[in-house]
C-alpha positions in Angstrom: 0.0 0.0 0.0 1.6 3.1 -1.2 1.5 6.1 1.1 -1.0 8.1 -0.9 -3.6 5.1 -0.6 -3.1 4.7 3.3 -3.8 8.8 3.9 -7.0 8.0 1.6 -8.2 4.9 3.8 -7.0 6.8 7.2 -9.4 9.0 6.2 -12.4 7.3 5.2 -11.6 5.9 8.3 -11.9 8.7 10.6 -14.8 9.9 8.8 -17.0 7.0 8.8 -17.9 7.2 12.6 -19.2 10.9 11.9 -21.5 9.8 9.1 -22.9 6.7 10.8 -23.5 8.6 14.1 -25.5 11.4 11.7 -27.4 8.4 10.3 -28.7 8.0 13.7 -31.9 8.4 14.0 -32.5 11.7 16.6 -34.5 11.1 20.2 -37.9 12.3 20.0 -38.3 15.4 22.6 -41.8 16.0 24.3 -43.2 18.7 26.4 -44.8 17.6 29.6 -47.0 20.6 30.5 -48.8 20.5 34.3 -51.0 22.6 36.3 -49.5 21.4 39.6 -46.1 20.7 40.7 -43.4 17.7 40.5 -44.8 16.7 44.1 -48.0 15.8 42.8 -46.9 14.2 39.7 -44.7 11.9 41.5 -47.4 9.9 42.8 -48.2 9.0 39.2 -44.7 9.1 37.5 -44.5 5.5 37.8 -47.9 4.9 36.0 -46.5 7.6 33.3 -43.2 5.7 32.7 -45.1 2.3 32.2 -47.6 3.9 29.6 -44.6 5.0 27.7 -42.3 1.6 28.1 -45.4 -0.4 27.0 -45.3 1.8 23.8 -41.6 1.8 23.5 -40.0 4.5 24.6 -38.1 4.9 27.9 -36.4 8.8 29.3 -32.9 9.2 28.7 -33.0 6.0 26.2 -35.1 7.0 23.5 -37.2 9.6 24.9 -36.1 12.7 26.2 -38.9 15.0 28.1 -39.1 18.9 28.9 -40.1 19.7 31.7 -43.0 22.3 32.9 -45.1 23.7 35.9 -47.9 26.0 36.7 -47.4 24.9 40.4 -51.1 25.4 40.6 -50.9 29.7 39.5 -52.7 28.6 36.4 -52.1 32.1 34.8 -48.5 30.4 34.5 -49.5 28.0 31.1 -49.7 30.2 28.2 -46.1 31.2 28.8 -45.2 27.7 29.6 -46.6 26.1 26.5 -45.7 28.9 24.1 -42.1 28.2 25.3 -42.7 24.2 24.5 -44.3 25.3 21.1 -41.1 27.3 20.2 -39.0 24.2 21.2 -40.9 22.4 18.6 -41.5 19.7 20.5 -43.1 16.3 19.1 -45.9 16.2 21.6 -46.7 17.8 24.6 -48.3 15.8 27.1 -50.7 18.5 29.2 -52.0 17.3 32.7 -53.3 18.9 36.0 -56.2 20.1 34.7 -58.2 21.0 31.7 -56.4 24.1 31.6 -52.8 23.0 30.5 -54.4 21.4 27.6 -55.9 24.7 26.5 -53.0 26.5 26.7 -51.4 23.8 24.3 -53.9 24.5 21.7 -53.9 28.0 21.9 -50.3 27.9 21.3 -49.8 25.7 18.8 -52.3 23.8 16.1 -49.9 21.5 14.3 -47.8 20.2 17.3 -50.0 16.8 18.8 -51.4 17.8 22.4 -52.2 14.3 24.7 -54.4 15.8 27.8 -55.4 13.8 30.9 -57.9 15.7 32.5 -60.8 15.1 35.0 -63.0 18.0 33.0 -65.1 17.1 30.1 -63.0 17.6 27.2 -66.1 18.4 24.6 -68.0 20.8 27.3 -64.7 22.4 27.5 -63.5 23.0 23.9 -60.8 20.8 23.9 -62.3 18.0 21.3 -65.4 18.0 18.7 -66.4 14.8 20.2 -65.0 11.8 22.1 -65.0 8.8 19.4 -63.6 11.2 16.6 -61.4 14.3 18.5 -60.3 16.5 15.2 -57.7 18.7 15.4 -54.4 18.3 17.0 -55.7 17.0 20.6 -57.1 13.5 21.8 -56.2 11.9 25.5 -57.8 10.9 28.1 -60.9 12.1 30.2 -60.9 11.2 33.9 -64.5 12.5 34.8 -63.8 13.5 37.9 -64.9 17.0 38.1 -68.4 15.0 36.6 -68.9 13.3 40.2 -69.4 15.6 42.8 -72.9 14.8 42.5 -72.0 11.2 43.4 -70.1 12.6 46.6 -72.3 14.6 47.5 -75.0 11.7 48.0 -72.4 9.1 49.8 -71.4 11.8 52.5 -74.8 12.2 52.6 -75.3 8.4 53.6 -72.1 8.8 55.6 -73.2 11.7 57.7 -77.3 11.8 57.5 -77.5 14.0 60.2 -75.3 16.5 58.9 -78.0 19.2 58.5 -75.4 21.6 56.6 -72.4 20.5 54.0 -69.7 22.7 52.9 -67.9 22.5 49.5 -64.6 23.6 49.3 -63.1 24.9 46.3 -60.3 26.9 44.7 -61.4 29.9 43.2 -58.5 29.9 40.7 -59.8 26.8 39.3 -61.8 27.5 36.2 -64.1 24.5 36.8 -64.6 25.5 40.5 -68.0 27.6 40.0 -69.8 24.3 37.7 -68.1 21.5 40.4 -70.0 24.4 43.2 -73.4 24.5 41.0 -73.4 21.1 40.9 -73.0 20.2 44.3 -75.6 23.1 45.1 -78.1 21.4 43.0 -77.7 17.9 44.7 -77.9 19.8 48.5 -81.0 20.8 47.3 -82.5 17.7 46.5 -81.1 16.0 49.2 -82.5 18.3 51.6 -79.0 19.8 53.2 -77.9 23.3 53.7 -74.9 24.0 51.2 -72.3 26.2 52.0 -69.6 27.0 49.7 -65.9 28.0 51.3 -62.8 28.5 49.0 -58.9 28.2 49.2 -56.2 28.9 46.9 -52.8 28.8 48.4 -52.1 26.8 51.3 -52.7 29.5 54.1 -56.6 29.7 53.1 -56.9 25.7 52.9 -56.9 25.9 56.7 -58.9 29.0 56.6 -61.5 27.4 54.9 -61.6 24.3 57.2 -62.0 26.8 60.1 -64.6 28.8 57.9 -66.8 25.4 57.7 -66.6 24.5 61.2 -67.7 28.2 62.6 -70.9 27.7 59.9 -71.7 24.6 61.4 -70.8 22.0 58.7 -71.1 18.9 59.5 -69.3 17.5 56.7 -66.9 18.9 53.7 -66.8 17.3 49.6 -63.2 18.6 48.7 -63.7 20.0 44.8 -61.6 18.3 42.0 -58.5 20.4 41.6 -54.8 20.0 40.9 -53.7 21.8 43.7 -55.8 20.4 45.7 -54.6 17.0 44.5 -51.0 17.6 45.4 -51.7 19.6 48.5 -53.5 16.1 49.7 -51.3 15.5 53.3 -52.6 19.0 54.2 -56.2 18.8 53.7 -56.3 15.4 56.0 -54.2 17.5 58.2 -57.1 19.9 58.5 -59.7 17.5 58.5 -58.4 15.5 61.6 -57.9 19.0 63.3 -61.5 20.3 63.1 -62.6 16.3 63.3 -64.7 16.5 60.1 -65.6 13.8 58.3 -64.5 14.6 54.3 -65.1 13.2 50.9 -62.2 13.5 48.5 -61.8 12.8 44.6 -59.2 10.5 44.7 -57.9 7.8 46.7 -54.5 8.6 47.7 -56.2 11.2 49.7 -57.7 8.3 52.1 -54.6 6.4 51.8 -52.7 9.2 53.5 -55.2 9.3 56.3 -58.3 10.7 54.5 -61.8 9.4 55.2 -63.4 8.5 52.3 -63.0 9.3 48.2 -65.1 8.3 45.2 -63.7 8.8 41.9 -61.4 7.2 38.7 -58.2 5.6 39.2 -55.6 8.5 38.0 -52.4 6.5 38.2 -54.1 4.6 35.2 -55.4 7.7 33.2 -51.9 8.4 33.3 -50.5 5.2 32.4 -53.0 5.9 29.2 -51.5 9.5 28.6 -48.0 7.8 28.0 -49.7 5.2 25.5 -51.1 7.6 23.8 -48.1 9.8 23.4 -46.1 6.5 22.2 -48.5 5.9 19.6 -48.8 9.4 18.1 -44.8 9.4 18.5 -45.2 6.3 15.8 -47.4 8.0 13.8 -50.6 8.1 15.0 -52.9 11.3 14.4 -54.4 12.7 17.7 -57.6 13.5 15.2 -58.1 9.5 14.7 -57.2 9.0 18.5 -60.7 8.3 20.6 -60.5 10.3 23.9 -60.2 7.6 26.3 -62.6 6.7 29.6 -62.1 5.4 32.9 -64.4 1.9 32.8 -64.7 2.1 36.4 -64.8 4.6 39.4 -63.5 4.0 42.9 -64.4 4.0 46.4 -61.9 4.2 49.1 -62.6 4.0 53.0 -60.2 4.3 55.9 -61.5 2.6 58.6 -59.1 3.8 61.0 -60.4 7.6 60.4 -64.0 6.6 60.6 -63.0 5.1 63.8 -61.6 8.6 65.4 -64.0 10.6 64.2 -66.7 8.7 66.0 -68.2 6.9 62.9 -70.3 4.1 62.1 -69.7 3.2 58.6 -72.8 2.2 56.5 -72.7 -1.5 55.7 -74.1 -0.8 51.8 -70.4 1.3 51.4 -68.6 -0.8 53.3 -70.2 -3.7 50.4 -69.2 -1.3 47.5 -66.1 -0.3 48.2 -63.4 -0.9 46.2 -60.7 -0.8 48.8 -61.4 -0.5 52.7 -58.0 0.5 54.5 -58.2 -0.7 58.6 
């Protein structure tokens, strides 16, 4: 091999590497867009990362996420997901509410938006209709914010001689004054004095426990809320101070020491949001995506709290629930 034919193959050598790394295929980047804060999320990160594995993709392998939070001051998301838009992410994955998935849209039309939400995502304007979404959005719809009519009637059964019921809701919450009108509607019917007390920010959360106790509540439903959700440890807190029997809207709420919650299982709605971004990131098209459903909805009793408070638990709940914690 002459010298001039060994500088040639040296070279070819050197650059072969460069071409067969460009050759490589790049990791897929989505935006993960929320309306609380990493706290709350971790709960259900788990359930995220199996959605995604089960489609393929794992974070730092194949999958690289950005990172975004409202920590509940929901005036936060349109900068947030303007910023993920610019980024060009390939999806953005908006949960915490119905509101991080409108800010998604609003900010971008052509970039796929995956929502998990407990609102109603026609009512709200996120989707045309459930089977066939249109647009750049699909996901899935928890229902939540849908049940406080249901809760309102099993903290009835709980507590039939409550005479007067407070809801407690956070004013920031767009769907706070429907979830209110809702359970005013039910009061009615049942026959109970509503009261409605509010909290956004951690200060007023006690504020509003101590509100409903001095108006002679006998019994708070806790409103569907992000910041509720991640503020969880506090609101049992409050409840076992003021001894008042509560009704959350998700069970790891009553796990944590709560008394009682009715409503879908969110570790799998988000185990669901990461299939769905896996198959759009194969090629799916959020338009053809059917807005997924929970199939079943959850009652949770603690046993132990009933006990302290001074409680009889109803044996038709104690036959219906899905998980009784002693």
């Amino acid at each position: 091999m002459n010298r001039r034919e060994f500088i040639a193959l040296a070279g070819g050598a050197a650059v072969w590497p460069l071409a067969a790394r460009a050759q490589q295929p790049t990791m897929p980047v989505i935006g993960l867009l929320h309306g609380a804060s990493p706290s709350y999320l971790g709960q259900f990160f788990d359930a995220l990362r199996k959605g995604l594995s089960e489609a393929g993709y794992i974070e730092g392998q194949n999958l690289a996420i950005e990172y975004r939070w409202a920590e509940g001051h929901y005036d936060r998301l349109p900068a947030l997901a303007a910023d993920l838009a610019d980024r060009r992410v390939a999806v953005i994955l908006a949960m915490g509410g119905t509101e991080p998935a409108r800010a998604a849209k609003i900010a971008t039309s052509t970039i796929p938006i995956v929502f998990v939400s407990a609102a109603d995502p026609v009512r709200t304007g996120l989707v045309a209709s459930l089977n066939r979404p249109g647009g750049n959005v699909t996901g899935v719809s928890l229902i939540a914010a849908a049940l406080d009519e249901k809760k309102m009637g099993l903290l009835h059964e709980l507590v039939p001689k409550a005479s007067v019921i407070a809801g407690l809701f956070n004013p920031n919450y767009p769907g706070a004054k429907a979830q209110a009108e809702e359970v005013q509607g039910t009061a009615n019917r049942l026959g109970v004095k509503f009261i409605m007390v509010t909290a956004g920010t951690d200060a007023e959360i006690g504020a509003a426990f101590a509100s409903a106790n001095q108006q002679g509540a006998g019994a708070v439903l806790v409103g569907t809320d992000p910041f509720f959700n991640s503020r969880s440890g506090l609101f049992v807190e409050q409840a076992a101070r003021h001894s008042m029997p509560v009704i959350y809207p998700q069970r790891e709420y009553v796990r944590g020491g709560g008394l009682i919650s009715y409503g879908p299982d969110f570790a799998e709605g988000y185990r669901n949001g990461g299939i769905y971004v896996g198959k759009i990131l194969k090629g799916a098209k959020p338009a053809e995506l059917p807005v997924m459903q929970p199939t079943k909805f959850e009652l949770v009793i603690n046993l132990k709290t009933a006990k302290a408070l001074g409680l009889t638990m109803p044996p038709t709940l104690l036959a219906t629930a899905d998980e009784v914690i002693e």
